[in-house]
C-alpha positions in Angstrom: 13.1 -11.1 0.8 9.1 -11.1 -0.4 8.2 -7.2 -1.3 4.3 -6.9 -1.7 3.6 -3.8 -3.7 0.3 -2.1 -4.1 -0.2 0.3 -7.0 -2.6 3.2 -7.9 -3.4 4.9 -10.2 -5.0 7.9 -8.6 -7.3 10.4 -10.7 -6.2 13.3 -12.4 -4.1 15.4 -10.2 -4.9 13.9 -7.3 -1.7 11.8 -6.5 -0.6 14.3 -3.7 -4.0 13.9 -2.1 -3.2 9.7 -2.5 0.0 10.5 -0.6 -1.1 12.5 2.5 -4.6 9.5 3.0 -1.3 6.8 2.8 0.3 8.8 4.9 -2.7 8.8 7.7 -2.8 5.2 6.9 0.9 4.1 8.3 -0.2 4.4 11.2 -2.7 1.2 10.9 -2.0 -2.3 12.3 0.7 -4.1 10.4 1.9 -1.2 8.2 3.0 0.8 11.2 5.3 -2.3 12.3 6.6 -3.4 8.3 10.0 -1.9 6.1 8.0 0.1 3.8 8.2 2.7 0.7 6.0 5.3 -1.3 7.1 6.3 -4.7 5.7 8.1 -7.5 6.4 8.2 -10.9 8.8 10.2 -12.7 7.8 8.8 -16.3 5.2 6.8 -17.4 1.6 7.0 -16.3 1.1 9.9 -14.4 -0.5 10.3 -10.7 1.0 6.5 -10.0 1.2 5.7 -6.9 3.3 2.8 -5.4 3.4 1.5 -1.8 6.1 -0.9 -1.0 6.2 -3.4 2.2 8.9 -5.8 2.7 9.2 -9.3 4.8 11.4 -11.7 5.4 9.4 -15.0 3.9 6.4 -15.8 2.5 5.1 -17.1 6.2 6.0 -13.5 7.4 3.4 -12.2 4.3 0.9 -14.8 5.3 0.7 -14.0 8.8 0.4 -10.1 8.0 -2.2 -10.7 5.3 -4.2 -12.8 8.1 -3.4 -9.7 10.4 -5.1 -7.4 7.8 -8.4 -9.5 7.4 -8.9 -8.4 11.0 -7.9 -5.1 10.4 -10.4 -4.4 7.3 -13.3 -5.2 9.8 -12.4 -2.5 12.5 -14.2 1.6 12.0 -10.5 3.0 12.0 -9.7 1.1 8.4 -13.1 2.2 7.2 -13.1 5.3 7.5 -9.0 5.9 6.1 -10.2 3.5 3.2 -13.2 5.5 2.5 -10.7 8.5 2.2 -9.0 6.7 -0.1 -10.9 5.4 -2.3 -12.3 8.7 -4.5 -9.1 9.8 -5.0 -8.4 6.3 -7.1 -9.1 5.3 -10.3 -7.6 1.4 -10.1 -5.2 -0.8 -8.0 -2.6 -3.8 -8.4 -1.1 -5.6 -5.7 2.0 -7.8 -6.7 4.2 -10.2 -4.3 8.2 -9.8 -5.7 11.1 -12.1 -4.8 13.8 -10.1 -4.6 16.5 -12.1 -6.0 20.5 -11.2 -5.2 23.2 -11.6 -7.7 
């Protein structure tokens, strides 16, 4: 299993506002259709953010990544990212093997 995670940091006190734009936003193209997960943090830096989508292989990542290039184009992306985007100070995306024991 491949998990892609995205993290944010949001701005000061502005985590819960981070949550309800993602929120809006799991509704758009490949996220609405993909095992996913929000957390937040509990200790270290505060106001994180982390959004969790899972896929079977690589090739399932790649075709949903090709998916999104599409998406980022359309008006209905624009305007949730330009929600989104105030209410962050940075972002990391990291692709995780899960590995079993």
């Amino acid at each position: 299993m491949i998990i892609e995670r995205l993290t944010f940091q949001a701005k000061y006190g502005q985590a819960d506002a981070l949550l309800e734009v993602l929120r809006a936003g799991a509704n758009l193209s490949r996220v609405a259709g993909t095992p996913q997960r929000v957390t937040t943090d509990l200790t270290g830096r505060m106001f994180t953010v982390t959004w969790d989508f899972e896929y079977e292989s690589m090739e399932q990542l790649a075709v949903s990544r090709a998916e999104d290039e599409k998406m980022y184009q359309g008006a209905e992306f624009q305007e949730w990212f330009g929600r989104m985007q105030p209410l962050v100070e940075r972002g990391e995306r990291q692709i995780l093997q899960v590995v079993e024991f």
